[in-house]
C-alpha positions in Angstrom: 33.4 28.6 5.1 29.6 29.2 4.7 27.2 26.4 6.1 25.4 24.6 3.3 22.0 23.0 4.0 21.9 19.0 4.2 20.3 17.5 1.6 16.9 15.9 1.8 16.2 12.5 3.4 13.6 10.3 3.2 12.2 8.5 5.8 10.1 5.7 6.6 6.8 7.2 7.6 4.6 4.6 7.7 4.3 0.5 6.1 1.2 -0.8 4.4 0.1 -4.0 4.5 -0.6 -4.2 0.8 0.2 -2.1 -2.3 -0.3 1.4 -1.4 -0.6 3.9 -4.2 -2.3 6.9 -1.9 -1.7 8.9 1.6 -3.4 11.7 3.0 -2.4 13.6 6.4 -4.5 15.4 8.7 -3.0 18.3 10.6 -2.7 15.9 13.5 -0.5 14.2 12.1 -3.0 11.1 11.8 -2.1 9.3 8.3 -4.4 7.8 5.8 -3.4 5.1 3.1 -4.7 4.4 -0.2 -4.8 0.8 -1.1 -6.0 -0.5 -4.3 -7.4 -4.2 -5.2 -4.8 -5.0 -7.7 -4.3 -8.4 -8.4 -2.4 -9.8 -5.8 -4.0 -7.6 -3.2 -7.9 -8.8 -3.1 -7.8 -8.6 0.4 -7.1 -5.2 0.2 -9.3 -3.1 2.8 -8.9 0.1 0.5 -8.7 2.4 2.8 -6.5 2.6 6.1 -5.5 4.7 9.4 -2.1 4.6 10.7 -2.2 3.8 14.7 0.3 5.3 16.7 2.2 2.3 16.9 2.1 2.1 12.8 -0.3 -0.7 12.4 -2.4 0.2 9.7 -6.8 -0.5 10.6 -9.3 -0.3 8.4 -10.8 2.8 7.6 -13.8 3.6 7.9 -14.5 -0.1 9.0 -17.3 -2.7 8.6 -18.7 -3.5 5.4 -17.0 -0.1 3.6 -13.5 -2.2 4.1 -15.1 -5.6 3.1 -15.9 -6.0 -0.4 -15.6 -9.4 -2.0 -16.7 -10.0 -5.7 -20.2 -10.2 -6.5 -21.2 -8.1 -3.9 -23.1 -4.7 -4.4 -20.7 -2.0 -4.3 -22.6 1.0 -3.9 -21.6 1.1 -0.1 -18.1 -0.2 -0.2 -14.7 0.5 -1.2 -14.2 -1.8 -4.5 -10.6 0.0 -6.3 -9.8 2.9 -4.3 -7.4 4.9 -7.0 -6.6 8.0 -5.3 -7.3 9.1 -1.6 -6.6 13.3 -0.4 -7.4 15.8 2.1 -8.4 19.3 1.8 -9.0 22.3 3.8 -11.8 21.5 5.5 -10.0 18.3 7.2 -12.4 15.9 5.8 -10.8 12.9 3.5 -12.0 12.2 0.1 -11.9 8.4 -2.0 -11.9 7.8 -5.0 -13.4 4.2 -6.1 -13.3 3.2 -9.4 -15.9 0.8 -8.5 -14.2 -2.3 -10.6 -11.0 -4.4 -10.0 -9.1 -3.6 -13.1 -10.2 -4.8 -16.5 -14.0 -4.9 -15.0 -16.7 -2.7 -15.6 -18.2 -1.2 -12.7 -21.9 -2.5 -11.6 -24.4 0.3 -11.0 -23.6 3.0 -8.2 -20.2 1.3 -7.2 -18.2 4.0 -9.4 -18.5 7.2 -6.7 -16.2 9.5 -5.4 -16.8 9.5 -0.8 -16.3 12.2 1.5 -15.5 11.1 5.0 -15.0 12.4 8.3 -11.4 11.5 9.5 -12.1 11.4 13.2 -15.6 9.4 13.1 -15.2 7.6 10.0 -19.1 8.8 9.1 -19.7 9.1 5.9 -20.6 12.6 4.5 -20.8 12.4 1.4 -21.2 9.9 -2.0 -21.2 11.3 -5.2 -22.2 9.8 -8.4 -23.1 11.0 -12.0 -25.3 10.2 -14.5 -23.6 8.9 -18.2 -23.6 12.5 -19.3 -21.4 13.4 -16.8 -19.5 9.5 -16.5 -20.5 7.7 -19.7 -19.9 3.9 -20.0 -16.1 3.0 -20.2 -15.6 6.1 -17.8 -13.2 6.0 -14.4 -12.5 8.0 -12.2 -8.8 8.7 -10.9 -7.7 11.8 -8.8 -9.5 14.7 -7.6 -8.8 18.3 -5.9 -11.0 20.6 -4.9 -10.5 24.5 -5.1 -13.4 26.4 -3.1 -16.9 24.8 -3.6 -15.4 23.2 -6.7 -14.8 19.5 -7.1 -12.4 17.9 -10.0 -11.9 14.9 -11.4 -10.1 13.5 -14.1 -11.3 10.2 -15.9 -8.0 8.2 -17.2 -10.8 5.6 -19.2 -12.2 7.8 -21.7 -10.0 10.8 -20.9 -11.9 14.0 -19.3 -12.2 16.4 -16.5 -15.2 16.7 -14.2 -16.2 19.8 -12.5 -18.4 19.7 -9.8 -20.0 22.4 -7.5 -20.5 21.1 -4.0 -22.9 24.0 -3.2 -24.9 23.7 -6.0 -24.2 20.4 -7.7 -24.0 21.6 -11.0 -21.8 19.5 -12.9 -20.0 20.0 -16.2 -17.6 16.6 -18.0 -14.9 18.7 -20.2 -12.8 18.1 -23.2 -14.1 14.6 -23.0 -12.5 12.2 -24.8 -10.1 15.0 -26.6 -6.9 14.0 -28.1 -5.3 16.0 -25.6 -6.7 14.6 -22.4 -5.1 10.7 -23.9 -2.1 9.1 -24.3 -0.2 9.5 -27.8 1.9 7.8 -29.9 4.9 9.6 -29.1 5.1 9.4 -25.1 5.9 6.0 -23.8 4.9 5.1 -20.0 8.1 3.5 -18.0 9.0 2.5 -15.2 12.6 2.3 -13.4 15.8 2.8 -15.6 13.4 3.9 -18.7 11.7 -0.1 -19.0 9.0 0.2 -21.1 5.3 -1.0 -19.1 3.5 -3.7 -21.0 2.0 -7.2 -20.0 3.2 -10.6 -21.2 1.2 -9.8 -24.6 3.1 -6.7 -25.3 0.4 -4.8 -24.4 0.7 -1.2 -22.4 -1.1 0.4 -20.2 -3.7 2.9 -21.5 -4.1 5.3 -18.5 -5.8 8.4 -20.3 -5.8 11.4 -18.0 -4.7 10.9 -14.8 -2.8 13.6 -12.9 -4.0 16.8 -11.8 -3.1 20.0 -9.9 -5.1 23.6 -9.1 -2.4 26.5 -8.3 -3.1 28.1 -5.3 -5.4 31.1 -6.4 -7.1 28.7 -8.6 -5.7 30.2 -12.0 -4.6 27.5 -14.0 -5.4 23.6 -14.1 -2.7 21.0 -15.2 -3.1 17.7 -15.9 -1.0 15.2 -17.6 -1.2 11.2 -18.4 1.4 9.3 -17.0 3.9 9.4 -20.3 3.2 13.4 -20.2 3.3 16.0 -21.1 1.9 18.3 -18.6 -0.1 20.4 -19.9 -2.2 23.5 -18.5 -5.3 25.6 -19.4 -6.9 28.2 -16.6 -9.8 27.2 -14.9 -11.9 30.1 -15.9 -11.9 29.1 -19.7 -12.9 25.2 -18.4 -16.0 27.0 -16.0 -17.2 29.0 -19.0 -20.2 27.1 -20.4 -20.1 28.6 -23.2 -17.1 27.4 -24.7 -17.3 24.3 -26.1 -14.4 21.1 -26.0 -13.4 22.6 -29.2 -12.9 26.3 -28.0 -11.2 24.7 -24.9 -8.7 22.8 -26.5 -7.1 25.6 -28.7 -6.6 26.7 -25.2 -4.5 23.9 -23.7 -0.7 24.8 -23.3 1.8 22.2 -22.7 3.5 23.5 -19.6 6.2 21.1 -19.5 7.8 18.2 -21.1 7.9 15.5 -18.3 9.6 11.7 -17.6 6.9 9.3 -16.9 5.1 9.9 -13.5 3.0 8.4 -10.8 2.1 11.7 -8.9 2.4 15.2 -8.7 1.5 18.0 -5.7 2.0 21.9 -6.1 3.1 24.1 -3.5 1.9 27.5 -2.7 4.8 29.0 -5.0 3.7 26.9 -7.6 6.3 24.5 -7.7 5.1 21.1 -9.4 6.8 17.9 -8.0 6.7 15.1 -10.0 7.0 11.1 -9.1 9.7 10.4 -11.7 9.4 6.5 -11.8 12.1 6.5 -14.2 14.8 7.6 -11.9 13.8 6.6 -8.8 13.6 10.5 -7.6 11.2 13.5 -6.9 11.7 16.4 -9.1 10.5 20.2 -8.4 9.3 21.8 -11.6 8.9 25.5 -10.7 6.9 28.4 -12.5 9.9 29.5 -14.4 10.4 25.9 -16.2 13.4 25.1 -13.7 14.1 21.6 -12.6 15.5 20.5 -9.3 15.6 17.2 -7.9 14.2 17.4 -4.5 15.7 14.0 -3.5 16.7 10.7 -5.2 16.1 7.0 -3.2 16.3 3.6 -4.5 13.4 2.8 -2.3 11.5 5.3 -5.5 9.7 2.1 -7.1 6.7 3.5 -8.9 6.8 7.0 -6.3 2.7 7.9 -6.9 0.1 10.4 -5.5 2.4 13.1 -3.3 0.9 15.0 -0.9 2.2 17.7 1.3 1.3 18.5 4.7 0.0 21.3 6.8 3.4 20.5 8.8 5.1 21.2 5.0 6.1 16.9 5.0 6.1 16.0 1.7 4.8 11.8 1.7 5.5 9.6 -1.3 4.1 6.1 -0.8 6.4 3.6 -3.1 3.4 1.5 -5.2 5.5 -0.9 -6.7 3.1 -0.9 -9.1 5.6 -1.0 -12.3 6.5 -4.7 -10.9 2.3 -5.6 -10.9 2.5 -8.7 -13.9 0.5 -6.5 -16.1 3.4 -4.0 -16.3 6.2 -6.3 -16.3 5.8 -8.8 -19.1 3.6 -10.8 -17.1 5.4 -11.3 -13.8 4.7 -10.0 -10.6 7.6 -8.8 -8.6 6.1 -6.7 -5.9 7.1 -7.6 -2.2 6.5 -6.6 1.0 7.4 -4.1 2.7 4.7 -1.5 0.5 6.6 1.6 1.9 5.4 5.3 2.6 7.9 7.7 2.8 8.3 11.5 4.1 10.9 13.9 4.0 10.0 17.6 5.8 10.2 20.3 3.0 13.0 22.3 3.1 12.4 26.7 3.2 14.9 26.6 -0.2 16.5 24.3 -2.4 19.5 25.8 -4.1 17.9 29.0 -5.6 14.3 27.8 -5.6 12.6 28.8 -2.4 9.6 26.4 -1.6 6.1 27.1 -0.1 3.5 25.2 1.6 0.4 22.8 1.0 -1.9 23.8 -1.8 -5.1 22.5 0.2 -8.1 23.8 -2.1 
């Protein structure tokens, strides 16, 4: 009788000391978390560094970890959305600049590259209203070559920056396609619809994003779905305008409501499916596989796979925050980040590695 392969397990790869929606790994092995001042967590430092013995420090420390309310936050971490890593090693946050349902003050909206083994800062980036009018926020970023993108969930747009030359171009903004509809619904475990105490649901415009490996297409989605897709060559050309680009946009995929998504160098898409507690592989071919499927899934958000080829999902919770559960907070401690080491195959769907720009 042939040998089958064990099935995925995850495993506890590190514990945050507040909600943790982000992780980022070097190729050390040294792991960064992702923190974000929801209420309940104020005393959030943003951004952490896993020790060795998985206590979780400040990162980069002093005032950058110390913001309190009133206080400028043009030099300090105020709601750190989405944290990654890239080729170049160095680690990249992205700070809304305003607890939610605030606007952010001047300069406290920014987008920080750091250096993981000194903490120095490298690198702050903010934009003019053009590029980030008001109502604007940033949420995740990759970045393919010299080319830095963004998506902004407030209005709904993509950003497209050029590190080498800082030329900067804000696409489809505010389109139809880049917000949520009437027909997807955002939910959390066992299909529970997110809304506060009011009846009121979330409006998260475009959130997720992904760059394939040769830098061919870009897919983004909101958190209901669907995925959609248009190649990055149609968004660089300047002379198409948001109208030309949206006849453009493809729906790639009908999707269950997600907190995350990574590709893999095969261009496999996994999704955070908060709705079944489980990570699902959408390949190139439209395939579906579920990768694994843990109870300890609450609200599974930004995944990110390693040089290593460790997939890390940190669990957010962030369904049970009292502005997605009908006004009551049931998040609780332990905030857990888990890891599972990528298999080469999975059934008939062979695998590949980090996508890391």
């Amino acid at each position: 009788m042939a040998a089958t392969a064990a099935a995925p397990v995850l495993s506890v790869a590190a514990i945050a000391p507040f909600l943790c929606s982000g992780v980022a790994v070097t190729p050390d092995e040294t792991i960064f978390l992702g923190m974000p001042r929801f209420p309940g967590n104020e005393a959030t430092f943003s951004v952490g560094r896993v020790a060795p013995d998985g206590t979780v420090h400040p990162f980069p420390g002093g005032s950058w970890n110390a913001w309190k309310p009133g206080q400028d936050g043009s030099a300090a971490f105020v709601m750190v959305n989405a944290i990654h890593l890239f080729a170049d090693g160095t680690l990249w946050a992205v700070d809304q600049g305003a607890p939610p349902g605030q606007s952010p003050e001047p300069g406290a909206q920014k987008l920080v590259q750091l250096d993981t083994t000194s903490g120095a800062v490298l690198r702050v980036l903010r934009f003019p209203e053009d590029i980030m009018p008001p109502g604007a926020q940033f949420n995740d970023l990759r970045i393919h070559g010299d080319l830095l993108f963004a998506t902004d969930s407030g209005l709904g747009g993509i950003v497209i920056h050029n590190l080498k030359t800082g030329r900067t171009l804000r696409r489809l903004s505010a389109h139809p396609l880049l917000r949520n509809d009437a027909t997807h619904i955002h939910k959390g475990g066992g299909g529970r619809i997110l809304q506060d105490a009011q009846g009121n649901r979330p409006q998260v415009q475009s959130d997720d994003i992904e760059i394939d490996a040769d830098g061919t297409w870009f897919y983004f989605a909101v958190p209901a779905g669907p995925l959609k897709k248009i190649r990055v060559a149609d968004l660089l050309d300047d002379r198409k305008s948001d109208i030309d680009l949206a006849a453009l946009v493809q729906v790639a995929a009908e999707i269950p409501s997600i907190g995350g998504t990574c590709i893999d160098t095969l261009g496999n898409i996994y999704l955070s499916n908060g709705e079944n507690a489980r990570i699902v592989i959408l390949s190139p071919d439209g395939r579906r596989t579920t990768l694994v499927q843990d109870p300890r899934l609450t609200s599974p958000d930004a995944l990110f796979i390693d040089s290593k080829r460790t997939l890390y999902v940190p669990c957010s919770q962030i369904e049970k925050l009292a502005m997605f559960n009908g006004g009551t907070d049931g998040t609780r401690a332990p905030f857990l980040v888990l890891s599972l080491p990528l298999p080469e195959q999975l059934g008939a769907l062979r695998l590949g590695a980090a996508v890391e720009g």
